[in-house]
C-alpha positions in Angstrom: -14.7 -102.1 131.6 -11.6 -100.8 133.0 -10.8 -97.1 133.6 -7.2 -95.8 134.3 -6.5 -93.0 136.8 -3.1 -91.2 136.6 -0.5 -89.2 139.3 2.8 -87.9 139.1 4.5 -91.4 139.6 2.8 -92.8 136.1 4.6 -89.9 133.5 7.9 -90.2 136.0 9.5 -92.6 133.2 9.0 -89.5 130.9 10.7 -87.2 132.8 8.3 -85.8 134.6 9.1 -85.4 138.7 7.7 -86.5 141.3 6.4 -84.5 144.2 9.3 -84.5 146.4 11.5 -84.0 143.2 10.0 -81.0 142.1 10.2 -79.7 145.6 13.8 -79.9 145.6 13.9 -78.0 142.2 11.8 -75.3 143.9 14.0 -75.3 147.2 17.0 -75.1 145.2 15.9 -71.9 142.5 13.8 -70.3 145.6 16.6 -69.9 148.5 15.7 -67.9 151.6 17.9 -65.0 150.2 16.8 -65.4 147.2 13.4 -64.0 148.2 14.5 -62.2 150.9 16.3 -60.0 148.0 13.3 -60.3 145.5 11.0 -58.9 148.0 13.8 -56.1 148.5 13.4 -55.2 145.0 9.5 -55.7 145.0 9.6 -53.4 148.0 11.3 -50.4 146.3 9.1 -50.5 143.3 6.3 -49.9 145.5 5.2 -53.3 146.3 6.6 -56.3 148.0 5.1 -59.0 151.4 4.7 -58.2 154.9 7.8 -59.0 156.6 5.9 -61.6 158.8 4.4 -63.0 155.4 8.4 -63.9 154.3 9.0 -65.2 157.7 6.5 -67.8 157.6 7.1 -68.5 153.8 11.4 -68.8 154.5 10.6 -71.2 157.5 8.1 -73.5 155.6 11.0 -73.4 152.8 13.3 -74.5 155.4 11.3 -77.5 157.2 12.1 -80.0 154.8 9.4 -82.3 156.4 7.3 -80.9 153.7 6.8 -81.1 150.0 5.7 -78.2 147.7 1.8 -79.2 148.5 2.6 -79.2 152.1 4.0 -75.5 151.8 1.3 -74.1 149.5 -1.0 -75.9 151.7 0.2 -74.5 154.9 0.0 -70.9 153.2 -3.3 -71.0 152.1 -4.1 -72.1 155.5 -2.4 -68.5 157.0 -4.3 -66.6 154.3 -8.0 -68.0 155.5 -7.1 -67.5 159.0 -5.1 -63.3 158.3 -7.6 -61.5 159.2 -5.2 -57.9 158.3 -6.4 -57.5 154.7 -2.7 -55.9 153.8 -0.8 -59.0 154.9 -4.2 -61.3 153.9 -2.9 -59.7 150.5 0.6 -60.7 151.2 -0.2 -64.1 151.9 -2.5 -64.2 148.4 0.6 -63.1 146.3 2.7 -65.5 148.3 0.5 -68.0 146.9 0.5 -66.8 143.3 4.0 -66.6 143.5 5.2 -70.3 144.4 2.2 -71.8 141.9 3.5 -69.6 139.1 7.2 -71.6 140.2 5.5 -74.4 140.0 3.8 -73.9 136.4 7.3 -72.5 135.1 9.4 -75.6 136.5 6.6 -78.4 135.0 6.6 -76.4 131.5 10.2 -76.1 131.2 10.5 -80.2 131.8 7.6 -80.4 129.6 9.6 -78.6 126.7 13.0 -80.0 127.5 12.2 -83.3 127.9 9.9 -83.7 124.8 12.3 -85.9 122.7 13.0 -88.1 125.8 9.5 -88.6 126.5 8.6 -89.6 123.4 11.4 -92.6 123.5 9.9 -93.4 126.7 6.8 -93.7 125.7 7.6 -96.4 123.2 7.0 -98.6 126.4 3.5 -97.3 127.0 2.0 -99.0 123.3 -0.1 -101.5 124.8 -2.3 -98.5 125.9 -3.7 -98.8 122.0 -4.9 -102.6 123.1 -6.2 -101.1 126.2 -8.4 -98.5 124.3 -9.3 -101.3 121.8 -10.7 -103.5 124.6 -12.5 -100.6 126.1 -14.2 -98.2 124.0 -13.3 -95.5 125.0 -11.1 -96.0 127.5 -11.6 -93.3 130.6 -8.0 -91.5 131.8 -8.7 -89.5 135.1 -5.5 -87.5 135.9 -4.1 -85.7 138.7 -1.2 -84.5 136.5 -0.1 -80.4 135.3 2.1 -82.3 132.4 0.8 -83.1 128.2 2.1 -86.9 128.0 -1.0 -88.4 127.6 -2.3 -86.3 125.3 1.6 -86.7 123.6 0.8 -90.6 123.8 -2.2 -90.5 122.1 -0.6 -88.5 118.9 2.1 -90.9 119.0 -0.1 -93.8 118.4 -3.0 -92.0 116.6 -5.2 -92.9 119.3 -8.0 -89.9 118.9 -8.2 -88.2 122.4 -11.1 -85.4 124.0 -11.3 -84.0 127.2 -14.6 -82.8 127.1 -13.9 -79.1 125.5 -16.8 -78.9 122.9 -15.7 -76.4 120.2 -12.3 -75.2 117.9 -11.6 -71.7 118.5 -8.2 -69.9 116.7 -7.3 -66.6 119.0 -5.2 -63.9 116.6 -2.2 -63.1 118.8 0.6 -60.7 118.4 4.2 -62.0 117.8 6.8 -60.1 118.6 7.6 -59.5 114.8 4.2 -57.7 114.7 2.7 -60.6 112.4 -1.0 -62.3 113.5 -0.7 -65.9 114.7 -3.9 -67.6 114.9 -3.5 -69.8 118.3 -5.7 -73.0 118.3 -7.2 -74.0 121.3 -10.5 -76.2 121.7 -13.3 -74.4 123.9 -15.7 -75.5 127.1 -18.1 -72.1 127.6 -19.4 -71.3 130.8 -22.6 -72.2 129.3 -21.6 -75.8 128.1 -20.5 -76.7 131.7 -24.0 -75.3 133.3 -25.7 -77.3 130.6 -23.6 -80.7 130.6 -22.7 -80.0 127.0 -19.5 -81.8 127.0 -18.2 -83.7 124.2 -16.4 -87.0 124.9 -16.5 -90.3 123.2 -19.5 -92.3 123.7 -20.1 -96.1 124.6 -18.4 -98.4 121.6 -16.5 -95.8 120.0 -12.7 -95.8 119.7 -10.5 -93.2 121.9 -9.5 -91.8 125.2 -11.7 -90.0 127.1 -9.0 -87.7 129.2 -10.7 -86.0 132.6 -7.5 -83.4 134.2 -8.9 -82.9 137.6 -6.0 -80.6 138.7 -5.6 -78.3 136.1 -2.7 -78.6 133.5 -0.3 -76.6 131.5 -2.4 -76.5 128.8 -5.8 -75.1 130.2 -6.6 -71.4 130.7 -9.3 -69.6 132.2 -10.6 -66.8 130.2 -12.8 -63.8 130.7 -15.2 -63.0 133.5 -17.6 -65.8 133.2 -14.7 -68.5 132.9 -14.8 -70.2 129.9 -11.8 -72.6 129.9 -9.1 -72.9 126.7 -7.1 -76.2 125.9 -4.4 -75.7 124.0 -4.5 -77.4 120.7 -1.6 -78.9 118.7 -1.1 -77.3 115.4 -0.4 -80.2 113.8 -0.5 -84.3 114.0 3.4 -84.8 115.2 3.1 -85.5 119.2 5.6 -82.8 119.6 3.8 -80.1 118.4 1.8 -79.6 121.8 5.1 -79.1 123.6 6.0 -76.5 120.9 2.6 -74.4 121.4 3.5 -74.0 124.9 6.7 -73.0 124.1 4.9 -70.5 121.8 2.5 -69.4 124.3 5.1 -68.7 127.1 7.3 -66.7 124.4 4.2 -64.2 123.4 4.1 -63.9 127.1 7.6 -63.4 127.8 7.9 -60.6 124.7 5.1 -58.5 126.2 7.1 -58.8 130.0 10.2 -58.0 128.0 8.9 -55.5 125.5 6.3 -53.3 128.1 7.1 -54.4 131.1 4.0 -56.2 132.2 4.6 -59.3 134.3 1.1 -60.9 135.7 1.4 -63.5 138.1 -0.6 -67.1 136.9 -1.7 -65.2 133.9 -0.3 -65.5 130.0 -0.8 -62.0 128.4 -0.8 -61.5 124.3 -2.1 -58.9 122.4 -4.6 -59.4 120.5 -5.3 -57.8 116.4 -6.6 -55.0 117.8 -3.7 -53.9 119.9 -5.6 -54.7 123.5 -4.1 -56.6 126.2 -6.1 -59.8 126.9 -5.1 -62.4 129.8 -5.3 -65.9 130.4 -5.2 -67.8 133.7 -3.4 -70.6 134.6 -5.5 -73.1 135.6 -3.1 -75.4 138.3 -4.8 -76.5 141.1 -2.2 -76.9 144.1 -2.1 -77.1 148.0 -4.2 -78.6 150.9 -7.6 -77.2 150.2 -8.3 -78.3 146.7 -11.9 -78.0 145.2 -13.1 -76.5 148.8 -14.2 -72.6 149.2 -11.6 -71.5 151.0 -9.6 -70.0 148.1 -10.4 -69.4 144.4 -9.6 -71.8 142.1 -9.6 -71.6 138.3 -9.6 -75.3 137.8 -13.3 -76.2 136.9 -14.7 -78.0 139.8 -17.1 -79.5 137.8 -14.7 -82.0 136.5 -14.6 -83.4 139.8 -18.7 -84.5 139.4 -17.6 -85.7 135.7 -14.7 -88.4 137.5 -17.4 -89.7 139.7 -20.0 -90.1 137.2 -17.9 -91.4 134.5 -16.1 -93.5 137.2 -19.6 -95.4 137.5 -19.0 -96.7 134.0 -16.3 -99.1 135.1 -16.0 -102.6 137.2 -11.5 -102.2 137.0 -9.8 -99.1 138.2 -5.9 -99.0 137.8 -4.3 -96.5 139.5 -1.1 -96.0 138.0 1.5 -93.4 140.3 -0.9 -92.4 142.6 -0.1 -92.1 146.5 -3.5 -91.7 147.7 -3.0 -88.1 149.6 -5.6 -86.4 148.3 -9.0 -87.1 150.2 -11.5 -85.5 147.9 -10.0 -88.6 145.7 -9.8 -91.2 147.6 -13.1 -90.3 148.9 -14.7 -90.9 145.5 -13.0 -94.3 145.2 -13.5 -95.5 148.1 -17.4 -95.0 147.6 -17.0 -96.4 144.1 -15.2 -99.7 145.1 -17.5 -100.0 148.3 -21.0 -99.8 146.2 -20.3 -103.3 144.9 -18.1 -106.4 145.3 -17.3 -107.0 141.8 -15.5 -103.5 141.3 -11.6 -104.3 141.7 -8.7 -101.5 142.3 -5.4 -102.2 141.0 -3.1 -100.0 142.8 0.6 -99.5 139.8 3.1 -98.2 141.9 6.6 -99.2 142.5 6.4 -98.6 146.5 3.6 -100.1 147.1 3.6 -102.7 149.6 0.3 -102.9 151.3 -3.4 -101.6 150.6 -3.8 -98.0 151.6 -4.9 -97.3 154.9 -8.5 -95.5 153.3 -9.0 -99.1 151.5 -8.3 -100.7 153.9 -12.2 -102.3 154.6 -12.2 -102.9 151.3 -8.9 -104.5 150.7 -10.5 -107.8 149.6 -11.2 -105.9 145.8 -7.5 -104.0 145.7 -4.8 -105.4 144.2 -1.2 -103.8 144.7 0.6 -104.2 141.8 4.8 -103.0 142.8 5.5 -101.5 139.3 6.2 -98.7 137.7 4.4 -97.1 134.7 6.9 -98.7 131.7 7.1 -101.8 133.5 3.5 -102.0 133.9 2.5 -101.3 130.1 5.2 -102.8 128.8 3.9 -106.4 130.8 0.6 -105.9 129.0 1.9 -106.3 125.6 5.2 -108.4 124.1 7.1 -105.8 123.4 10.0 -105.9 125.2 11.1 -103.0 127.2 13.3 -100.3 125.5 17.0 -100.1 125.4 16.9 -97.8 128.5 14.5 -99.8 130.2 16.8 -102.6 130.1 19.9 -101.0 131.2 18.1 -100.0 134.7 
């Protein structure tokens, strides 16, 4: 049985960017006097970071040694050590700040580039072959983006992710009318009880784990139950469009009564209260530890190592291998036995990562990227774009 696992490099062909891309997006909207001015004006309304707090921030903007992990990772590091609860604060909201850039940068490719992803992913068909030979066919993924879940619409490939129930939430337009958002629903309950609902053994479909949170997941209330937003109807763009939708209802209220909440979508709800959902991306250098909070569930991180168990083939498609709580968990998987084989997709690859290295007798590095890779699986030939490269 073979199992896919997914980073930034594998939706690149869709328009997606990749780490060092998005980081330049972020360096070029979020200039030193950019924020030096923004915390002017958060300063005169009352609020605003220690001065220190945008000193630290400007210079890791500056050093351009590091990518946007590297940063938010270097900041959360500050905030565990500030032991001054006002600029501990600062360094909190500093935090907040540049992950709520980050969502706002992925959505905004994730709505542009919906047409253009969808061409692109005309080189990604063989994945129905791939699902076919595998039933189900496990997808663990590192990504924010919707293209896989934009994939399997595309190809009517049925797709969960382990949320166990249909809910519709009645939110406010800014028209006054009632929209009745659909998300599927994982309770608090569900994920202390293992009561998740995923394609079993033989049947036909993706089973999708998103181990870093995603545009499309929310935290909501006090316990946490997490929301996935739903597409409201069977075309793969529709998902793209309830984002959209989601954002708007959240930019009205900003717009409309002023309230701006940082890593939180507001709407209003029939009853005219305010309600709140949290973004659920899962940044930075300290990911799945206690050092901060984190809305991403953790426990999906247990689900990728049990449900890893299940297969002898891992291909890692546009994956870098920087993330140790990862690499960890394959490493232990391809070490427990000698018939388990890695097959590392990426277009720079050119020798077995240094943490496989004892085990680089069962990894294969495959120097390919994502449409190339697919697209080799099937005889299809690549599309017109493809070929022009």
């Amino acid at each position: 049985m073979k199992a896919l696992f997914i980073g930034a490099g594998a939706t690149y062909d869709c328009g997606m960017p990749l780490v060092w891309e998005l980081t330049a997006e972020i360096r070029r909207w979020l200039t030193p006097e950019k924020l030096i001015a923004f915390n002017k004006n958060w300063k005169s309304q009352g609020g605003g970071w220690d001065q220190d707090v945008i000193s630290c921030v400007v210079s890791l903007l500056e050093n351009e040694n590091l990518h946007y992990e590297n940063i938010i990772g270097a900041i959360e590091v500050e905030c565990s050590r500030e032991r001054d609860q006002l600029k501990r604060q600062s360094y909190h909201a500093a935090l907040g700040f540049l992950l709520q850039a980050v969502y706002g940068l992925l959505m905004e490719r994730q709505v542009k580039n919906t047409s253009y992803a969808l061409a692109a992913l005309e080189d990604f068909s063989s994945i129905k072959e791939m699902v076919n030979n595998n039933k189900p066919l496990w997808i663990f993924s590192l990504n924010h983006d919707c293209i896989i879940e934009m994939l399997a619409l595309k190809l009517e490939i049925p797709l969960k992710s382990g949320f166990n129930e249909e809910v519709n939430i009645p939110m406010k337009t800014a028209n006054g009318s009632i929209y009745s958002f659909p998300f599927e629903r994982l309770s608090r309950k569900s994920i202390e009880e293992n009561q998740y609902d995923f394609f079993r053994h033989g049947e036909f479909g993706i089973n999708l784990i998103k181990l870093h949170g995603a545009l499309d997941i929310f935290g909501q209330n006090d316990e946490l139950n997490y929301l996935k937003v739903k597409s409201a109807t069977s075309s793969p763009d529709s998902l793209s469009s309830q984002i959209q939708l989601l954002d708007k209802i959240n930019q009205d209220i900003a717009v409309r009564d002023g309230i701006v909440c940082t890593n939180e979508n507001i709407y209003e709800d029939e009853n005219g209260e305010i309600q709140f959902l949290r973004k659920s991306l899962l940044s930075g250098a300290h990911k799945f530890t206690n050092k901060l909070s984190q809305i991403a569930p953790s426990e999906f991180l247990s689900l990728f190592k049990g449900n890893l168990n299940y297969a002898n083939e891992l291909i890692c498609i546009g994956y870098s291998f920087g993330d140790k709580h990862i690499d960890d968990q394959i490493a232990d998987w391809l070490s427990f036995s000698a018939s388990r084989k890695l097959n590392i997709v990426n277009p720079g690859i050119n020798s077995c990562p240094e943490r496989m290295k004892h085990l680089s007798s069962q990894v294969t590095c495959s120097p390919l990227g994502a449409a190339d890779f697919f697209t080799q699986l099937s005889n299809k030939k690549p599309t017109v774009f493809q070929a022009m490269l």
